[in-house]
MOPAC internal coordinates of N, CA, C and O (Angstrom, degrees):
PM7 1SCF
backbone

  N    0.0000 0     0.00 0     0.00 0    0    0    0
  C    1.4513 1     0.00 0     0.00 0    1    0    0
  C    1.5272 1   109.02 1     0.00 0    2    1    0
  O    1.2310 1   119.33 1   -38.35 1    3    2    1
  N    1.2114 1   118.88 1   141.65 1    3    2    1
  C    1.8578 1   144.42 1  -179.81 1    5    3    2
  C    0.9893 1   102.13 1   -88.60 1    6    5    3
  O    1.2310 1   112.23 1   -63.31 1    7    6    5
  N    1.3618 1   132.26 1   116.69 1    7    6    5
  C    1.5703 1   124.85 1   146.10 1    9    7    6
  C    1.2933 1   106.98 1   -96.35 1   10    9    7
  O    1.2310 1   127.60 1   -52.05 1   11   10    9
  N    2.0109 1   102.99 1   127.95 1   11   10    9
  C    1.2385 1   108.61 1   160.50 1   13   11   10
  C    1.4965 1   120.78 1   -83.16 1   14   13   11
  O    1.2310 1   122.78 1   -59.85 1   15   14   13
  N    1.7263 1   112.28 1   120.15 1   15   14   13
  C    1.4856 1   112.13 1   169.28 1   17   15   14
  C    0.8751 1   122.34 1   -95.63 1   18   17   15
  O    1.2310 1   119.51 1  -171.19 1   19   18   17
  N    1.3717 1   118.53 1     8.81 1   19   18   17
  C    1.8997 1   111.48 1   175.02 1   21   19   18
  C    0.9900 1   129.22 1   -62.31 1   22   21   19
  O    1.2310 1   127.61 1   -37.71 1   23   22   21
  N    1.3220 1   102.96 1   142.29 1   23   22   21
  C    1.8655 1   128.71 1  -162.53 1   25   23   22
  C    1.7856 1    89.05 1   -75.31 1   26   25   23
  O    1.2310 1   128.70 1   -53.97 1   27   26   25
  N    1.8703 1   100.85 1   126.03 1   27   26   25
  C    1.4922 1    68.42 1   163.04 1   29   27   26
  C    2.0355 1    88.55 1  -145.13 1   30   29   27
  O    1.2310 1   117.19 1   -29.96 1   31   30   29
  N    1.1614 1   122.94 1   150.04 1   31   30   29
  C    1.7207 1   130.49 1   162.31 1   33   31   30
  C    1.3064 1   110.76 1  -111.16 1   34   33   31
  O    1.2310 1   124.42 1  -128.98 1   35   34   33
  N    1.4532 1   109.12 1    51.02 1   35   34   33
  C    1.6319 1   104.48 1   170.34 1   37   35   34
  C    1.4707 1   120.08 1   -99.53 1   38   37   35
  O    1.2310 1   133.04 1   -53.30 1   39   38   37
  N    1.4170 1    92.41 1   126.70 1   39   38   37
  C    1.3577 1   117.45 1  -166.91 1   41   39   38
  C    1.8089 1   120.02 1    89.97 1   42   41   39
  O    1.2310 1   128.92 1  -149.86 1   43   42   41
  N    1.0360 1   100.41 1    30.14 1   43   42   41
  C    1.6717 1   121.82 1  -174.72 1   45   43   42
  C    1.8236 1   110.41 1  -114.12 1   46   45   43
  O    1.2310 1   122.23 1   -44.28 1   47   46   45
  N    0.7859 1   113.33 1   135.72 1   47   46   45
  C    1.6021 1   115.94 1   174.68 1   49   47   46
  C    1.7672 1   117.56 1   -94.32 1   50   49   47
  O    1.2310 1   118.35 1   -53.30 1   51   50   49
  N    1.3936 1   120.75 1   126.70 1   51   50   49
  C    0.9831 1   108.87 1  -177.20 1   53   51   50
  C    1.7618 1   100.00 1  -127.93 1   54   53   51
  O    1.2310 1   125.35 1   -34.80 1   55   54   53
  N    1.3179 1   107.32 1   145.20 1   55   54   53
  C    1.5190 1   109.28 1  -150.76 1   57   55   54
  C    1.6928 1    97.57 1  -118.55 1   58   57   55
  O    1.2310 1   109.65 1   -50.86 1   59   58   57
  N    1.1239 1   137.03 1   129.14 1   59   58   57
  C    1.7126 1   159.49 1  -138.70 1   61   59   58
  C    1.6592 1    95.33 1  -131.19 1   62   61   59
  O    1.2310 1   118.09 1   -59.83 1   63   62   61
  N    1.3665 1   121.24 1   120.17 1   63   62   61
  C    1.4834 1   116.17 1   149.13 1   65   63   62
  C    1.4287 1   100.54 1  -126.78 1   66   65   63
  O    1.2310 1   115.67 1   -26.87 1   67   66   65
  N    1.3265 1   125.82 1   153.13 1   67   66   65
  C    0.9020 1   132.96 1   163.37 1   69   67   66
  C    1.3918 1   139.78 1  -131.85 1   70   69   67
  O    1.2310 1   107.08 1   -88.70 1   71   70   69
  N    1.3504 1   141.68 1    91.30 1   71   70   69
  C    1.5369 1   140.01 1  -169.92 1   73   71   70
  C    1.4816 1    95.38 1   -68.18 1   74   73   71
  O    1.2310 1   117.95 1   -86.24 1   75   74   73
  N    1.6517 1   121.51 1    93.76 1   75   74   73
  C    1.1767 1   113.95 1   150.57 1   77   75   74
  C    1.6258 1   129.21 1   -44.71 1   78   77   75
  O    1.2310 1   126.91 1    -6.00 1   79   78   77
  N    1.5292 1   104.32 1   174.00 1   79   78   77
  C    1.5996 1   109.58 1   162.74 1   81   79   78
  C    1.7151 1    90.58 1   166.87 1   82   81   79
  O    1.2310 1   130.83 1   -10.14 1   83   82   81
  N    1.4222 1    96.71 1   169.86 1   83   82   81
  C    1.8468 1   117.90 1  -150.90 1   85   83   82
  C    1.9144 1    84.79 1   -62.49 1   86   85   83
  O    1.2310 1   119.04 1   115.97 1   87   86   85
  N    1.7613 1   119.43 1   -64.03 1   87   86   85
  C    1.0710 1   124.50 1  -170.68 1   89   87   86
  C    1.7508 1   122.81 1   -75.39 1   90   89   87
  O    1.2310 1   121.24 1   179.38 1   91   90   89
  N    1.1479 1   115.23 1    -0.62 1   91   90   89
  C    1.3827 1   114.54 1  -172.51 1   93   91   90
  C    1.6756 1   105.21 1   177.02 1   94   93   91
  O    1.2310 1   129.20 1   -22.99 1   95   94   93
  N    1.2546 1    99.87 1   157.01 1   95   94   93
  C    1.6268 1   115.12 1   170.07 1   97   95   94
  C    1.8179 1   117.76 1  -124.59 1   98   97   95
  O    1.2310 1   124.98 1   -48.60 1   99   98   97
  N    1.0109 1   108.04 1   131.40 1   99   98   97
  C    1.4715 1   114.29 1  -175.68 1  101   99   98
  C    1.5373 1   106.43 1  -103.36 1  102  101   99
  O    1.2310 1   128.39 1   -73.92 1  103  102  101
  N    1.4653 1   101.45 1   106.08 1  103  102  101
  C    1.4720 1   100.67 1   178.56 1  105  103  102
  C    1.2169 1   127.03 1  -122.52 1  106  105  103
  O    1.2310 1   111.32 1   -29.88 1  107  106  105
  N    1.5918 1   133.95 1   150.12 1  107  106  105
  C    1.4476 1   133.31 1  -152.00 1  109  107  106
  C    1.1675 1    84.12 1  -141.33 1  110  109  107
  O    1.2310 1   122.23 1   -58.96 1  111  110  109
  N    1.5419 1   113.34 1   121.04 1  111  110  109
  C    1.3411 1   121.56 1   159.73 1  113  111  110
  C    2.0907 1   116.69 1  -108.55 1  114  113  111
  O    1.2310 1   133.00 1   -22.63 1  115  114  113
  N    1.5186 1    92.49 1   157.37 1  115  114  113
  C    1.7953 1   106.45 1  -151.00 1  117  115  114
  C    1.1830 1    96.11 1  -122.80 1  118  117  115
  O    1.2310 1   105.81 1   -65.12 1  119  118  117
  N    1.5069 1   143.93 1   114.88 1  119  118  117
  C    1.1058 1   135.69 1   143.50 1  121  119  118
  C    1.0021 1   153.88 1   -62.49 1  122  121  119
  O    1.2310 1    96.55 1   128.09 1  123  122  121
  N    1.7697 1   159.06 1   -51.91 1  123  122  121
  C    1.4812 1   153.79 1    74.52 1  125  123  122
  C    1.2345 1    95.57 1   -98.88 1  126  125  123
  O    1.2310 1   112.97 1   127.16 1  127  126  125
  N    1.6681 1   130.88 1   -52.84 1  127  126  125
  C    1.3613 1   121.87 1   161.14 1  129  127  126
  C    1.2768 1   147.65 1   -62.75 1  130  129  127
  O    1.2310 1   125.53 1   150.36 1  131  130  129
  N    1.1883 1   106.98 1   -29.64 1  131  130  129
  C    1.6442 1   129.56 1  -179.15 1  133  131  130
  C    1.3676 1   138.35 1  -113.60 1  134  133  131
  O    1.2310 1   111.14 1   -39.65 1  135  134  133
  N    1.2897 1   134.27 1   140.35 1  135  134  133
  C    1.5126 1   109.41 1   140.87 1  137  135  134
  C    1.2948 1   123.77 1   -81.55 1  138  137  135
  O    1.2310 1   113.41 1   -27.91 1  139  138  137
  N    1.1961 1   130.07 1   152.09 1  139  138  137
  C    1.2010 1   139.44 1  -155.40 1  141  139  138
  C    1.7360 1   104.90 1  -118.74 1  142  141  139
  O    1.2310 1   110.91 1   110.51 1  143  142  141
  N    0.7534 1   134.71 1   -69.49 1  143  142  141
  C    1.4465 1   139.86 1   149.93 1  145  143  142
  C    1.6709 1   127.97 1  -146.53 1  146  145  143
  O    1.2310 1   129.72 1     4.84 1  147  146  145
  N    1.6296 1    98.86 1  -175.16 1  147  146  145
  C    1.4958 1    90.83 1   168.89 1  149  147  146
  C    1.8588 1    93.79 1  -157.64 1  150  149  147
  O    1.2310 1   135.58 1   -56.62 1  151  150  149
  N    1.7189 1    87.44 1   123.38 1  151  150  149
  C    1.6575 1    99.23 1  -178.80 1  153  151  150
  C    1.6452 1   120.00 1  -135.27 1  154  153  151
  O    1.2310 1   112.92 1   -16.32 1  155  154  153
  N    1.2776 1   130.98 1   163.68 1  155  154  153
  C    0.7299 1   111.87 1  -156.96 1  157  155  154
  C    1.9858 1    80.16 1  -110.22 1  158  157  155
  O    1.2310 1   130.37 1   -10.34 1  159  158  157
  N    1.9711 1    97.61 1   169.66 1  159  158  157
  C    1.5807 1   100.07 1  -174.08 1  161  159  158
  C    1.4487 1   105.29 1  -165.71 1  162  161  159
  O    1.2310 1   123.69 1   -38.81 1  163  162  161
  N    1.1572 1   110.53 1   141.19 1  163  162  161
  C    1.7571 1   114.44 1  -168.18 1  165  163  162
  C    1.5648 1   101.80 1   -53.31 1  166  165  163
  O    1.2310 1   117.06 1   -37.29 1  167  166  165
  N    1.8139 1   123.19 1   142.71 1  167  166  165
  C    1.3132 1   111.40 1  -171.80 1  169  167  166
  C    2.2229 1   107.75 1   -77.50 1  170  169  167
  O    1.2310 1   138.07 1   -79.07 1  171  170  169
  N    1.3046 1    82.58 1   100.93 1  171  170  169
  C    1.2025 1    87.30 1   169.96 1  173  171  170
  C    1.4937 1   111.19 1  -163.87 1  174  173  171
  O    1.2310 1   126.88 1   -58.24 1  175  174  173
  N    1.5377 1   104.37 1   121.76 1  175  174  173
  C    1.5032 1   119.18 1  -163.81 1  177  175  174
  C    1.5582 1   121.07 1   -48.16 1  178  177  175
  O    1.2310 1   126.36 1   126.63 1  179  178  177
  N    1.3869 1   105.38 1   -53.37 1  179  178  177
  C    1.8616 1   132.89 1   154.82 1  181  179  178
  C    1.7911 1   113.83 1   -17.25 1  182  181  179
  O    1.2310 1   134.76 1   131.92 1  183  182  181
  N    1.6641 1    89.06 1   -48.08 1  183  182  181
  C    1.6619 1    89.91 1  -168.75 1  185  183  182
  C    1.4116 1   102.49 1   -74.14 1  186  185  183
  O    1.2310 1   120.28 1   137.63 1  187  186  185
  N    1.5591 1   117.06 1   -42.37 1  187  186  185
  C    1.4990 1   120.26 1  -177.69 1  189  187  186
  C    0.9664 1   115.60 1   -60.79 1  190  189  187
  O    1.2310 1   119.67 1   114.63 1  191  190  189
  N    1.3490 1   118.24 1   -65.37 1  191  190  189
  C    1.8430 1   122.04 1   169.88 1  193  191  190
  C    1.4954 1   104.21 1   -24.66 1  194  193  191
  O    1.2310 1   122.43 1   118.93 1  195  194  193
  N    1.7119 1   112.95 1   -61.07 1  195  194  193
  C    1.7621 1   105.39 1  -161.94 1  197  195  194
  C    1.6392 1   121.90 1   -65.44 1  198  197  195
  O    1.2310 1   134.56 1   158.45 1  199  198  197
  N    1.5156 1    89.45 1   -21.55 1  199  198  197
  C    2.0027 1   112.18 1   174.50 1  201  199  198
  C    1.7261 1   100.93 1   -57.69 1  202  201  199
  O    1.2310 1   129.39 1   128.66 1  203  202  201
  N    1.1694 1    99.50 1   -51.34 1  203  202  201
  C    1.7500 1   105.87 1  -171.31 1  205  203  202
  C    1.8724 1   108.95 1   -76.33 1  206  205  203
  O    1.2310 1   126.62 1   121.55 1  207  206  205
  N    1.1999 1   104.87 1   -58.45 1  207  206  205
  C    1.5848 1    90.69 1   164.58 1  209  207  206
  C    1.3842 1   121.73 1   -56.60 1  210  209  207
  O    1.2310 1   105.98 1   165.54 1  211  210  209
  N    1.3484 1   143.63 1   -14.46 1  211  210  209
  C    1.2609 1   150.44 1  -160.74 1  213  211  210
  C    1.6238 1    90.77 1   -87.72 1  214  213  211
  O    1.2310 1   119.77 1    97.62 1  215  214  213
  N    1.5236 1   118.05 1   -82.38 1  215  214  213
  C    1.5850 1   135.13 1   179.31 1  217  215  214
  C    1.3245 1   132.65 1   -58.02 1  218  217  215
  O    1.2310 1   125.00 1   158.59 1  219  218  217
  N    1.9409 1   108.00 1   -21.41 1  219  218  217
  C    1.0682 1   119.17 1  -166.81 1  221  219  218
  C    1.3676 1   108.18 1  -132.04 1  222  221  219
  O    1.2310 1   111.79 1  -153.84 1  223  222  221
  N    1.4168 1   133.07 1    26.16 1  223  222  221
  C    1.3128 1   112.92 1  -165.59 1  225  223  222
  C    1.5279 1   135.99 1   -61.58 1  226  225  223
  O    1.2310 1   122.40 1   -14.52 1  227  226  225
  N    1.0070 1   113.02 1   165.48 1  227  226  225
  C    1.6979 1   122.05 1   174.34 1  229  227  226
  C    1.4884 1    92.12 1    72.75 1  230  229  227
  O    1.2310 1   113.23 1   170.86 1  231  230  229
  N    1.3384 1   130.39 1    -9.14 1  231  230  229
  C    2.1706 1   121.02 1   178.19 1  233  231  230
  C    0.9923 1   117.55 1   -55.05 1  234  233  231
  O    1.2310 1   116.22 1   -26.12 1  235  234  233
  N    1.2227 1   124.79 1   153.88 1  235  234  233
  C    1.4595 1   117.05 1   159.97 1  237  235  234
  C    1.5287 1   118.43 1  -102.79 1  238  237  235
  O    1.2310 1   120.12 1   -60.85 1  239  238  237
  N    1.6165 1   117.37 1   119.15 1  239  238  237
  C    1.2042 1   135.94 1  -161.94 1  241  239  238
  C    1.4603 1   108.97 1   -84.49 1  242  241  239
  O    1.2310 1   123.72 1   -59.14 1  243  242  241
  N    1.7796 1   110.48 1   120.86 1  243  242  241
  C    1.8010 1    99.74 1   158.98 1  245  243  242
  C    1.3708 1   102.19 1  -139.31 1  246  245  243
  O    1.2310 1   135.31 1   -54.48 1  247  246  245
  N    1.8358 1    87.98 1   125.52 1  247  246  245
  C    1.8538 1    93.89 1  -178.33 1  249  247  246
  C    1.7837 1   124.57 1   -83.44 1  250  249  247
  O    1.2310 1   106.88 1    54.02 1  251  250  249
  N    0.7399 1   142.02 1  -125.98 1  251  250  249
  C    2.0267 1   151.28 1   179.46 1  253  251  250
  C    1.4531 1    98.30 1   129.94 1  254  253  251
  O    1.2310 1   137.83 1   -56.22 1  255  254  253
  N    1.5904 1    83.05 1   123.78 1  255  254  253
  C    1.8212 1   100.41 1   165.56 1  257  255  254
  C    1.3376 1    89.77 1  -151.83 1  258  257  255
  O    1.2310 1   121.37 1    -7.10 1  259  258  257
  N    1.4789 1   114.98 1   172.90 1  259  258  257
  C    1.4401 1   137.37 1   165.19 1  261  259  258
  C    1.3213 1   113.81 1   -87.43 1  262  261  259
  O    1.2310 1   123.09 1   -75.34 1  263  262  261
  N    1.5225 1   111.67 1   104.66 1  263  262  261
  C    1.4695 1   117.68 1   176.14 1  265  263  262
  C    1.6726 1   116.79 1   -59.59 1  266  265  263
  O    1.2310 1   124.17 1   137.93 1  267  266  265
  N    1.1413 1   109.60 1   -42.07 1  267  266  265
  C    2.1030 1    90.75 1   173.22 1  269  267  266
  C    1.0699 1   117.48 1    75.08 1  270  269  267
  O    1.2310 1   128.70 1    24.36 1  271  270  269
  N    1.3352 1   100.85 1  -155.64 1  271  270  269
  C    1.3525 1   127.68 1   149.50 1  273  271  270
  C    1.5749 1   130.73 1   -60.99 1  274  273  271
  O    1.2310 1   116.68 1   169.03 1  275  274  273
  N    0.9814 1   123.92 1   -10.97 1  275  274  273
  C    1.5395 1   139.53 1   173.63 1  277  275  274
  C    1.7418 1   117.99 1  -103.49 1  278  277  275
  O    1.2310 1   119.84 1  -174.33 1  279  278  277
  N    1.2555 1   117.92 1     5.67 1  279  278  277
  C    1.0835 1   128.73 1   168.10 1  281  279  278
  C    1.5848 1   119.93 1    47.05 1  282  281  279
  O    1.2310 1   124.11 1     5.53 1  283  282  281
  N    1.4364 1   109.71 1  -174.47 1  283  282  281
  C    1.4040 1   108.22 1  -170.21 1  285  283  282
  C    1.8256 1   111.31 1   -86.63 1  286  285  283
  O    1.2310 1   116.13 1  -143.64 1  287  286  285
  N    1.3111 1   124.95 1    36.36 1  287  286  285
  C    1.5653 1   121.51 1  -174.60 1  289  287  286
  C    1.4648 1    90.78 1   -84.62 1  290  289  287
  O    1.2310 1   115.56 1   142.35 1  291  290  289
  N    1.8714 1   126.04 1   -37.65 1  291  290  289
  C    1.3391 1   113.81 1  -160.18 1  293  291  290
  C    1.9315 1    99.79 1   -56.21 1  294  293  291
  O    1.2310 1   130.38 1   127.59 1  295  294  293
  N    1.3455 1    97.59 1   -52.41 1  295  294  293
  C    1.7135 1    97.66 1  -163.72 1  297  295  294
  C    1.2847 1    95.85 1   -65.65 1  298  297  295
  O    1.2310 1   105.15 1   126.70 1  299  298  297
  N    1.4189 1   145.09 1   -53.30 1  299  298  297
  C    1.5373 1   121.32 1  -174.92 1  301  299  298
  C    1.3929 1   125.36 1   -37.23 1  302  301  299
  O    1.2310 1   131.56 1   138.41 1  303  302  301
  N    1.8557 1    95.29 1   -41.59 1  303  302  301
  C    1.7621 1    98.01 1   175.78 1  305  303  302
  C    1.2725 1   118.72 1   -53.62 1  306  305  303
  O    1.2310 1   128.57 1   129.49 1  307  306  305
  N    1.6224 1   101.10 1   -50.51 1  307  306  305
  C    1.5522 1   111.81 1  -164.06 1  309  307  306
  C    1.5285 1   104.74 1   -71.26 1  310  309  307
  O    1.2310 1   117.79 1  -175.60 1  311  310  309
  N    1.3498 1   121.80 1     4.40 1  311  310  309
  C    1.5240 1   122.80 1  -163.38 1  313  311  310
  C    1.7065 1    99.75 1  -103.99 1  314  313  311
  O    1.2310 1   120.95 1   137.43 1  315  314  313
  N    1.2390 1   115.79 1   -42.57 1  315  314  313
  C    1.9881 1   150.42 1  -174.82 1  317  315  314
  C    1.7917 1    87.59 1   -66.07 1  318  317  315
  O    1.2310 1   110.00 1   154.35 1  319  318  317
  N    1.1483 1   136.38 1   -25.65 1  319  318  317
  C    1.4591 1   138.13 1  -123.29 1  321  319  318
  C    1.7115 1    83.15 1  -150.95 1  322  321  319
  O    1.2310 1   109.46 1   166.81 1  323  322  321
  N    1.1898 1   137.37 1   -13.19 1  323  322  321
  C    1.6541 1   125.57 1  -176.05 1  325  323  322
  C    1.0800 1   154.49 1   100.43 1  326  325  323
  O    1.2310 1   135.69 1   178.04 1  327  326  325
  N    1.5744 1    87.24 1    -1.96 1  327  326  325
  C    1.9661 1   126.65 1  -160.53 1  329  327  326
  C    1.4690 1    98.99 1   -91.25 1  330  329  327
  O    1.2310 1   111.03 1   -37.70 1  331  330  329
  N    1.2094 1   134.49 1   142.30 1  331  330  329
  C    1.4319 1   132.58 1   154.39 1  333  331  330
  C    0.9855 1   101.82 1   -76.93 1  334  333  331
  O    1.2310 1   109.91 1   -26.32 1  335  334  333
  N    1.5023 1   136.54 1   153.68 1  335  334  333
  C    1.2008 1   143.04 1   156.14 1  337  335  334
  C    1.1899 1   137.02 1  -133.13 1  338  337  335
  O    1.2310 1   114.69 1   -36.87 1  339  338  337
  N    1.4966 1   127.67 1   143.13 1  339  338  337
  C    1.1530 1   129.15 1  -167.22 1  341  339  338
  C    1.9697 1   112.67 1  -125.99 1  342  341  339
  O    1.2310 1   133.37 1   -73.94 1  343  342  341
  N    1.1924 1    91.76 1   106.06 1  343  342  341
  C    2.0732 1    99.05 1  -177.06 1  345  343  342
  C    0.9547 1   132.82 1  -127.49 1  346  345  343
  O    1.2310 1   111.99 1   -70.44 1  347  346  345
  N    1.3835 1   132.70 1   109.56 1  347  346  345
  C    1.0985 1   146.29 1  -147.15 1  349  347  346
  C    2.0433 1   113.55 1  -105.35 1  350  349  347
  O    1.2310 1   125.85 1   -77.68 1  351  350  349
  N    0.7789 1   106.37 1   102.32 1  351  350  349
  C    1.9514 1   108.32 1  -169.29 1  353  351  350
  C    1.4756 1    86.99 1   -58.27 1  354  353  351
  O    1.2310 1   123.10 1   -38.06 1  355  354  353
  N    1.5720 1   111.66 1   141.94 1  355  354  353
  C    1.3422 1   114.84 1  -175.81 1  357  355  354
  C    1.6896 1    93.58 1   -84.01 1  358  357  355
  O    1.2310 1   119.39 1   -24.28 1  359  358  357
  N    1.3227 1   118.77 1   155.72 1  359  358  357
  C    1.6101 1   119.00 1   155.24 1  361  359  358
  C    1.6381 1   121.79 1  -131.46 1  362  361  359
  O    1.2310 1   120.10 1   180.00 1  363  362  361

């Protein structure tokens, strides 16, 4: 007999904030029950995406940060990549 151990959050929401900046992003992820953590990670969309498929697979991901000064490339990535996203132009 096989035991399947795969991790799976399908059909689960997993919720992305992110305080951008040029050298790093500080991100806190939200579950419906939990927070889950908050770490910091070189700004690059790839690494986050692979963090969330790694811990969270099969979820469905929606991020929000304040676009700024860094504009809307983060959410296109994170959009190209599977992420819902939510971005708000600072004023």
């Amino acid at each position: 007999m096989v035991k399947d151990n795969k991790l799976s959050f399908q059909g689960q929401h997993i919720y992305v904030g992110i305080d951008t900046g040029k050298k790093s992003w500080t991100v806190t992820i939200l579950t419906d029950q939990i927070e889950h953590k908050t770490f910091n990670q070189p700004p690059v969309p790839e690494t986050l995406v692979g963090y969330l498929h790694k811990n969270f697979p099969e979820a469905h991901y929606t991020c929000a940060y304040e676009a700024g000064f860094f504009g809307f490339w983060i959410y296109e990535a994170l959009e190209k990549l599977g992420v819902d996203c939510i971005s708000r132009s600072a004023e």
